[in-house]
Residue frames as a rotation matrix with the C-alpha (Angstrom) as fourth column:
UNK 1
0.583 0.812 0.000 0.00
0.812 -0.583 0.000 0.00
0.000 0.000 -1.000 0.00
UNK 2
-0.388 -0.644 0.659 1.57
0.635 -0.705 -0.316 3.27
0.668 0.296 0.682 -0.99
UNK 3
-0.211 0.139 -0.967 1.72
0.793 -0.554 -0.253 6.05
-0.571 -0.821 0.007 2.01
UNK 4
-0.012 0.138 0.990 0.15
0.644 -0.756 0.113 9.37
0.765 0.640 -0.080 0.29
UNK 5
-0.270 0.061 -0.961 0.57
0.784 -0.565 -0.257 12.43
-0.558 -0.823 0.105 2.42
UNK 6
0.290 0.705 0.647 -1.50
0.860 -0.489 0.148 15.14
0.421 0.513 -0.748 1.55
UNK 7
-0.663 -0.411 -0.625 -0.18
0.630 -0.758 -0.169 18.60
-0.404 -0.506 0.762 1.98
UNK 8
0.244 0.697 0.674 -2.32
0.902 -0.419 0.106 21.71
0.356 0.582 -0.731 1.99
UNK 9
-0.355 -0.681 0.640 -1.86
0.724 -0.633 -0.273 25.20
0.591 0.367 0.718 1.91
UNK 10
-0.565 0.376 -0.735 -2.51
0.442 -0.615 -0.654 27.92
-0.697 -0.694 0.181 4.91
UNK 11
0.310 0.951 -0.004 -4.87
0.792 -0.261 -0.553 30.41
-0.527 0.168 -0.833 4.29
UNK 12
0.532 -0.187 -0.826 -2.58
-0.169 -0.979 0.113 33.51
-0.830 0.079 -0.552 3.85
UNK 13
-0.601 -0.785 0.151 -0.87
-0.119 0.275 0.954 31.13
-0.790 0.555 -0.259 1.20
UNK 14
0.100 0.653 0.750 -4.22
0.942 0.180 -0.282 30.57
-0.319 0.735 -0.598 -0.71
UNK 15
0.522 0.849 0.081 -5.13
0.806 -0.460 -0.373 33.96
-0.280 0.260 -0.924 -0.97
UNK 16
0.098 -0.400 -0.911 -1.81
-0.666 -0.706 0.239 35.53
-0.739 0.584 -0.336 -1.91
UNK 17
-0.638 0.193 0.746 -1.97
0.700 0.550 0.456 32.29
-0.322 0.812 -0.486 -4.68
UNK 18
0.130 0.951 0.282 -5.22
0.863 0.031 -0.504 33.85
-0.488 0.309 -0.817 -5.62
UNK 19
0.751 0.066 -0.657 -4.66
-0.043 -0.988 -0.147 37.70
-0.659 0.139 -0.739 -5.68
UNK 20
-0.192 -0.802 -0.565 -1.57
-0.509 -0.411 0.757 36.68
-0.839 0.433 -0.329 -8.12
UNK 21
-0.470 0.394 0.790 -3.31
0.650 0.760 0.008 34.24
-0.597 0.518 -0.613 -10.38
UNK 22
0.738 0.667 0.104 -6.43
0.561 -0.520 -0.644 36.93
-0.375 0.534 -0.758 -11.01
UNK 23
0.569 -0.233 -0.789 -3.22
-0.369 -0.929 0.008 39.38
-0.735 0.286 -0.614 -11.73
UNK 24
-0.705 -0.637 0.312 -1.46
0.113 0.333 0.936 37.30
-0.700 0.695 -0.163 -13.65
UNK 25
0.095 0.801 0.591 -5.07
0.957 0.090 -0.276 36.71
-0.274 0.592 -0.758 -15.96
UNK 26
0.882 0.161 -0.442 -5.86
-0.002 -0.939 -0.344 40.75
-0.471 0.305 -0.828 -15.63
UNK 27
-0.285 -0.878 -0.385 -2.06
-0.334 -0.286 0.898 41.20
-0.899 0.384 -0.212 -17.29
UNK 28
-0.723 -0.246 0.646 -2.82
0.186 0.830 0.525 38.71
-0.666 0.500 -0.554 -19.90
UNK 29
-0.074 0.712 0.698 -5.91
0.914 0.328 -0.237 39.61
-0.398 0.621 -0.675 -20.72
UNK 30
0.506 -0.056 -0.861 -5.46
0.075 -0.991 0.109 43.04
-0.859 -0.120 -0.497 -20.73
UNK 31
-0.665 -0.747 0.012 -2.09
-0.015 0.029 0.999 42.27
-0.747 0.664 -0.030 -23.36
UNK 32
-0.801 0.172 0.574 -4.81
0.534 0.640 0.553 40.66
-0.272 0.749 -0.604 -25.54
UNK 33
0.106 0.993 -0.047 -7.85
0.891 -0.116 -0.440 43.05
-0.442 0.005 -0.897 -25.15
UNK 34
-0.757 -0.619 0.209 -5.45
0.525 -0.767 -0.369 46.04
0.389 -0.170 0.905 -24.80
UNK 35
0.376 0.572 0.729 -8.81
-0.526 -0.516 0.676 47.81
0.763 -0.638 0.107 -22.77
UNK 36
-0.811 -0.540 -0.223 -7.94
0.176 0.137 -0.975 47.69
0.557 -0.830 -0.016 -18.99
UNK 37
-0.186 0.915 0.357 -11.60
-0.924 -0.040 -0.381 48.55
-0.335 -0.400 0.853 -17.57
UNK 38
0.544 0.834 -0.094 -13.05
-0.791 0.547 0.276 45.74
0.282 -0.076 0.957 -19.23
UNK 39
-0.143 -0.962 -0.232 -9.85
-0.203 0.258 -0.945 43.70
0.969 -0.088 -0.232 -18.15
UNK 40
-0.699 -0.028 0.715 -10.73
-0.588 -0.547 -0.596 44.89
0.407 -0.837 0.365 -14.53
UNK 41
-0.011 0.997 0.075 -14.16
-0.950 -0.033 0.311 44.18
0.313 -0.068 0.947 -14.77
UNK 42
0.892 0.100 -0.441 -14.19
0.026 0.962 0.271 40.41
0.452 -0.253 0.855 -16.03
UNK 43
-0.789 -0.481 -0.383 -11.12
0.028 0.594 -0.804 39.70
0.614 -0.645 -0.455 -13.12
UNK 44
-0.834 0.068 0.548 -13.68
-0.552 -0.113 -0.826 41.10
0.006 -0.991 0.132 -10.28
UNK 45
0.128 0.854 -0.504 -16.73
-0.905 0.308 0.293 39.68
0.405 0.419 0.813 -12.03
UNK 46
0.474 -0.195 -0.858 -14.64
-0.258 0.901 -0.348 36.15
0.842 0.387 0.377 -11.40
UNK 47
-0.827 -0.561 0.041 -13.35
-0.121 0.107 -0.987 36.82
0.549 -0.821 -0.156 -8.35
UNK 48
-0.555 0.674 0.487 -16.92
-0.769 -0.193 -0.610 37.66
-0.317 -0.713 0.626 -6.37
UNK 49
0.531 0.841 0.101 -18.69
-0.843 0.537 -0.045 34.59
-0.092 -0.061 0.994 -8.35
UNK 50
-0.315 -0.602 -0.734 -16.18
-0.447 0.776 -0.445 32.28
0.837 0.188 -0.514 -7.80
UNK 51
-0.864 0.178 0.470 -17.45
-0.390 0.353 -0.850 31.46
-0.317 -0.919 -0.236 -3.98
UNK 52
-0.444 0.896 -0.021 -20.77
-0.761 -0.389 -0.519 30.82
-0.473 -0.214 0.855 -5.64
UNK 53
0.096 -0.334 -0.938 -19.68
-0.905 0.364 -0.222 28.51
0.415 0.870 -0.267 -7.95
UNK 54
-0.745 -0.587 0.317 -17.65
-0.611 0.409 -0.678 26.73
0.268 -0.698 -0.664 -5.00
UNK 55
-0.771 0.462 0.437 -20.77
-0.636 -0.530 -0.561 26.49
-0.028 -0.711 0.703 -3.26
UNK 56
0.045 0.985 0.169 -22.59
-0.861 0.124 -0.493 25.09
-0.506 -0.123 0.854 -5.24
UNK 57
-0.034 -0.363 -0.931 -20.36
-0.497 0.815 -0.299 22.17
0.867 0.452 -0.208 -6.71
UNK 58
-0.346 0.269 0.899 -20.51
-0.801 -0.583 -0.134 21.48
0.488 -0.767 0.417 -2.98
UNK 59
0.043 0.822 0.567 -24.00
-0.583 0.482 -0.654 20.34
-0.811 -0.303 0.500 -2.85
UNK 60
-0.132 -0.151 -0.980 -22.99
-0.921 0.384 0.065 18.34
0.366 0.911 -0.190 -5.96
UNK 61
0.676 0.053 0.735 -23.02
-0.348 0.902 0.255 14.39
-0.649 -0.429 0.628 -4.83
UNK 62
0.898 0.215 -0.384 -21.30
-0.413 0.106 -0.905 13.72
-0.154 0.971 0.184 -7.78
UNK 63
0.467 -0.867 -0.172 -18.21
-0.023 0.183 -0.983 11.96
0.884 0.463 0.065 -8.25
UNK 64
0.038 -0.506 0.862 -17.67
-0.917 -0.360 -0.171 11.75
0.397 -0.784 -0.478 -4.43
């Protein structure tokens, strides 16, 4: 039987992951759009309905 050890990241490690991810995206998309408002927009758009998303894969049963 193979020992697996799961490691998981603190909290202050998620959420500076996060806040550089969405900037990495807003850069990117921004390169490609070259508009920086609507850049802006669809990061926060994706940031505030990600929890909702979360949420509701949740209550999924699926695949568990």
């Amino acid at each position: 039987m193979i020992n697996v050890i799961k490691q998981f990241d603190g909290n202050k490690r998620l959420i500076v992951k996060g806040i550089t991810w969405e900037l990495f995206g807003l850069l990117i998309l921004f390169l490609m759009s070259n508009n920086f408002e609507f850049s802006l927009l669809y990061i926060l758009l994706r940031i505030f309905t990600y929890p909702i998303f979360h949420k509701l894969w949740k209550n999924i049963k699926w695949g568990k």
